[in-house]
Backbone bond lengths (Angstrom), bond angles and torsions (degrees), N, CA, C in turn:
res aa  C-N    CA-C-N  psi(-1)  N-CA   C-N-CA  omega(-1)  CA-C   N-CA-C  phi
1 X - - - 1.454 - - 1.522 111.31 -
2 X 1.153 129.77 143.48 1.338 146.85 176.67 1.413 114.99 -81.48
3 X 1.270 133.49 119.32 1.165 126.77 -177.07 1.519 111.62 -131.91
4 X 1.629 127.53 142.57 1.002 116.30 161.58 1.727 135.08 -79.06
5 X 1.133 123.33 135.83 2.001 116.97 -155.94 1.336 93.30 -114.90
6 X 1.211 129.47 157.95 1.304 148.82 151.98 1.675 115.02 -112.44
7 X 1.174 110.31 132.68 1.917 114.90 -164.15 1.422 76.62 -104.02
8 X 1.669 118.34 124.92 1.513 124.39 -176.40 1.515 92.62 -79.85
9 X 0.746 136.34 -72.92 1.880 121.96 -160.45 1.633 103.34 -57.57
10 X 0.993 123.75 -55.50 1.769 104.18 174.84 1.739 131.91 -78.41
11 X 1.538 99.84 2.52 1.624 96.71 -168.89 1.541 133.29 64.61
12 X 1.537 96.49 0.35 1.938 106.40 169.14 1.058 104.25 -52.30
13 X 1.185 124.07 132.60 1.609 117.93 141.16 1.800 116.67 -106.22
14 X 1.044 122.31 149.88 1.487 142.87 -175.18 1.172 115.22 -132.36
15 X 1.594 109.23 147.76 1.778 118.28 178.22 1.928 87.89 -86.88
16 X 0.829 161.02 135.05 1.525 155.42 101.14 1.761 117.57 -50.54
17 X 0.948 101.31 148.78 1.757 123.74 157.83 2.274 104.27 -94.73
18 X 1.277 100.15 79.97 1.667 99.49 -175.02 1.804 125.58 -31.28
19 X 1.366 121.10 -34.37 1.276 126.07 151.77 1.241 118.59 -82.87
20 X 1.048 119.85 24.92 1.622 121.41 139.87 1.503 132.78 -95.69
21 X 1.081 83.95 7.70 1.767 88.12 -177.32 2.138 110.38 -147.54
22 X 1.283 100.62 142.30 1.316 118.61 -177.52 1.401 120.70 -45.93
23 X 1.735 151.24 96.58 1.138 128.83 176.35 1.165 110.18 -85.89
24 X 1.437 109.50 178.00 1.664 126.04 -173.49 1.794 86.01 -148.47
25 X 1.205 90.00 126.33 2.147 92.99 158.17 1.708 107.91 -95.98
26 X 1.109 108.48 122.08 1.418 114.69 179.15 1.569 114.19 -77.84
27 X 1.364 102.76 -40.39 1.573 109.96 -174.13 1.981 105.00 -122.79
28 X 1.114 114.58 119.94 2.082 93.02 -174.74 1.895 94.10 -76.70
29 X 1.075 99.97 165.77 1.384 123.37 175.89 1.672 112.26 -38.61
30 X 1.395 119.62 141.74 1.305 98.73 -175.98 1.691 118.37 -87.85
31 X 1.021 74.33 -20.57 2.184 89.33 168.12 1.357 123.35 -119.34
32 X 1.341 119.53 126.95 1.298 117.87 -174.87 1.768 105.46 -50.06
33 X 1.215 116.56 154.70 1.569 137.01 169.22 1.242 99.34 -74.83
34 X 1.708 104.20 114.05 1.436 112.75 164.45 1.788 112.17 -83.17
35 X 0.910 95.05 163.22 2.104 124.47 -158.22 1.807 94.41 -6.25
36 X 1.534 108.46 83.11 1.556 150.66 130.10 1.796 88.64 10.31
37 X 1.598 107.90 -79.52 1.745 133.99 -156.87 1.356 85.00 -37.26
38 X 1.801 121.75 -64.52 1.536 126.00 -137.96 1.577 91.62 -81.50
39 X 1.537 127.90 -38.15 1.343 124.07 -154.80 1.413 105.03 -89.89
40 X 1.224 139.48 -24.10 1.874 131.22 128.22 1.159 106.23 -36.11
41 X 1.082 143.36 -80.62 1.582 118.16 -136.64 1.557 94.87 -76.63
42 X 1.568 137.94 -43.00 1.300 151.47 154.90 1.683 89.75 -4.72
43 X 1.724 118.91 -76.80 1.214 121.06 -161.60 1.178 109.36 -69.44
44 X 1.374 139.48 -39.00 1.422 137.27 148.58 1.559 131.20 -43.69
45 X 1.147 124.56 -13.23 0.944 139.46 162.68 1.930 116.09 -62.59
46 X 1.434 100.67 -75.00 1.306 133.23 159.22 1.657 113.36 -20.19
47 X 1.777 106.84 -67.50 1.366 110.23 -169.02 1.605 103.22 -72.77
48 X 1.396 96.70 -24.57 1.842 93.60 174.67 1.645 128.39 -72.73
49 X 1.128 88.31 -59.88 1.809 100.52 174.08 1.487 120.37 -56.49
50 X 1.578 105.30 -57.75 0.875 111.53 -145.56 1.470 137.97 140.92
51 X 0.994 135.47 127.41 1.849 122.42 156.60 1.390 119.39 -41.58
52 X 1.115 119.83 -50.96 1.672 114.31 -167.95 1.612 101.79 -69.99
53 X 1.570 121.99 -44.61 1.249 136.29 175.83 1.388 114.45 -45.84
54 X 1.327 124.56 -62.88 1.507 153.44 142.21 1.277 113.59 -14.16
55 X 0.786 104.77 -61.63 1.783 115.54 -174.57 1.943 98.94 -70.04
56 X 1.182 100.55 -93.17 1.686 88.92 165.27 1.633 123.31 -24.24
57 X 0.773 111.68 -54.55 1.778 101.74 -177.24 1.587 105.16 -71.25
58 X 1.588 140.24 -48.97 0.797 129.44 153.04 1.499 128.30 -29.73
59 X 1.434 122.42 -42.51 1.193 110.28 169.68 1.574 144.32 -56.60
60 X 1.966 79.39 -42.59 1.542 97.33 -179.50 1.547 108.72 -79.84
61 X 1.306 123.59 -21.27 1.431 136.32 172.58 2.413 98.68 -43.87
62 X 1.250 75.55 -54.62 1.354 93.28 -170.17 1.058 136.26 -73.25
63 X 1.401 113.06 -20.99 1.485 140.61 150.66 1.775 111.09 -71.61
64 X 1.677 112.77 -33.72 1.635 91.81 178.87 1.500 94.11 -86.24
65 X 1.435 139.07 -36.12 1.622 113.55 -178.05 1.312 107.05 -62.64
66 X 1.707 156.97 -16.82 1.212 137.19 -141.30 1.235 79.77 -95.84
67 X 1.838 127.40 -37.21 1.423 118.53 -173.02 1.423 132.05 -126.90
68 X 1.225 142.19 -145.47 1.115 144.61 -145.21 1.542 88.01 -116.85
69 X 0.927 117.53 -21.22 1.871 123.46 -168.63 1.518 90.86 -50.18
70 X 1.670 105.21 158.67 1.326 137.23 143.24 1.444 122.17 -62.09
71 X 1.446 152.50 134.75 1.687 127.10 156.53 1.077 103.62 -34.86
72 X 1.233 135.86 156.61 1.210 151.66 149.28 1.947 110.52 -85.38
73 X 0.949 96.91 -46.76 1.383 107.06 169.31 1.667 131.38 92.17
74 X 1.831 95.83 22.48 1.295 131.20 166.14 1.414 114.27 -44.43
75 X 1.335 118.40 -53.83 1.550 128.94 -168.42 1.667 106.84 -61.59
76 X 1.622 100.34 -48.95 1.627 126.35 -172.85 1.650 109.65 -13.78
77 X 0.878 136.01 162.19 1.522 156.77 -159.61 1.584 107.81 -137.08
78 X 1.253 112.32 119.87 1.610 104.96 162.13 1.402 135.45 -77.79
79 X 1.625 98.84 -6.57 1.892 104.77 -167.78 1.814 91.85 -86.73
80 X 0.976 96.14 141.35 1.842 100.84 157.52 1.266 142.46 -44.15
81 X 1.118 114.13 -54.26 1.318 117.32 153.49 1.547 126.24 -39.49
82 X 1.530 115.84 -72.09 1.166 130.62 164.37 1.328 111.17 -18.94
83 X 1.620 102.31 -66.21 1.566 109.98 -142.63 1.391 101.55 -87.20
84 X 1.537 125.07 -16.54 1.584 124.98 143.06 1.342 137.66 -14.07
85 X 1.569 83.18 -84.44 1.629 102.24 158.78 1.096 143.69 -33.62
86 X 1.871 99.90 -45.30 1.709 110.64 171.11 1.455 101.72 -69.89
87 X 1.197 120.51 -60.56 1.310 123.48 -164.65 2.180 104.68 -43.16
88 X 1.468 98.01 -52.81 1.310 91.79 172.54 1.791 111.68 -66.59
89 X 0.525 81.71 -46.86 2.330 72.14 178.24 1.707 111.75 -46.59
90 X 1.667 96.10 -47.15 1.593 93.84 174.87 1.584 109.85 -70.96
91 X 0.590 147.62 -74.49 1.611 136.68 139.15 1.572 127.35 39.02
92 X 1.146 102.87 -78.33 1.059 124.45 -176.26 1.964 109.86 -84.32
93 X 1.262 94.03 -27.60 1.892 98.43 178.54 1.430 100.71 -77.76
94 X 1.128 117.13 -71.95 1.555 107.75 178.92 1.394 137.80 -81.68
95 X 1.167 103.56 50.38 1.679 138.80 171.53 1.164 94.38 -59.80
96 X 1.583 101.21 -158.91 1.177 137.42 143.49 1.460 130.85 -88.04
97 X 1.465 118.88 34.34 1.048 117.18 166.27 2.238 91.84 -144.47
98 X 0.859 101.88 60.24 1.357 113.44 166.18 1.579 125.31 -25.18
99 X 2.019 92.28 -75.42 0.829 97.70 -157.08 2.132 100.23 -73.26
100 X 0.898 120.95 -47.38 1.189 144.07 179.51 2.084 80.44 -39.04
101 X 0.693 141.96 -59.70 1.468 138.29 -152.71 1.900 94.48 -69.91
102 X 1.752 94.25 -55.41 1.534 82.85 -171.86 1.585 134.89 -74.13
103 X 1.854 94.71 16.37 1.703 105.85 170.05 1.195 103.25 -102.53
104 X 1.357 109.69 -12.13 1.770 102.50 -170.38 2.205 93.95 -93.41
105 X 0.767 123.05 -12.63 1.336 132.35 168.27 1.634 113.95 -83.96
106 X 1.235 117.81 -51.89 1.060 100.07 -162.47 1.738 102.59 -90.39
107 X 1.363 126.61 15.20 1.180 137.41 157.89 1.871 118.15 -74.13
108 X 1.486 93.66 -36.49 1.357 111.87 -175.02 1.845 103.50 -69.36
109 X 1.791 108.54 -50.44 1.169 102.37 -171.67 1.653 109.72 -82.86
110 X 1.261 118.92 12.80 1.309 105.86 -177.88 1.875 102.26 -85.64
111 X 1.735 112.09 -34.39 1.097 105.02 166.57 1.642 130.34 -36.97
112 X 1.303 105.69 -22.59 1.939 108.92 -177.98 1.349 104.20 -79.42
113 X 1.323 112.23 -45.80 1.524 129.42 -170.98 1.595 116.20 -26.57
């Protein structure tokens, strides 16, 4: 992804390509990352589909953990890749680690909000 940067002591700003260039974490996270597994494929999901794609599947993701429902399979994707991915996210959310999935989701959908 292309991003625009600002260099804080000179006020440059630049377009970059972000894997083009070296990071450093200055500060690590202040809370460990809950279930790692779901929030990769989550981000793989994302860079594949899409936002609009993303956002919909996140929703419905979030609607089958809040309840007893089945997917329905509204959100679903026809390309392969894509529809991989979902299949692995659903997968992995309604495990055995449930509840842990539906904080790591409903963190995700608050970003649309």
């Amino acid at each position: 992804p292309v991003h625009m940067v600002r260099v804080v002591d000179t006020g440059e700003t630049f377009r970059i390509l972000l894997s083009t260039r070296d990071h450093r974490v200055l500060k690590p996270s202040a809370a460990p990352t809950s279930f790692p597994e779901l929030r990769i494929v989550l981000f793989q999901l994302h860079a594949a589909g899409g936002s609009s794609k993303y956002a919909a599947f996140v929703d419905e993701l979030h609607r089958v953990l809040s309840s007893a429902d089945a997917p329905s399979g509204g959100a679903a994707d026809s390309s392969g890749g894509v529809a991989e991915l979902q299949r692995q996210a659903l997968e992995l959310a309604t495990g055995a680690r449930k509840e842990e999935a539906l904080a790591v989701v409903t963190q995700e959908l608050a970003k649309f909000a």
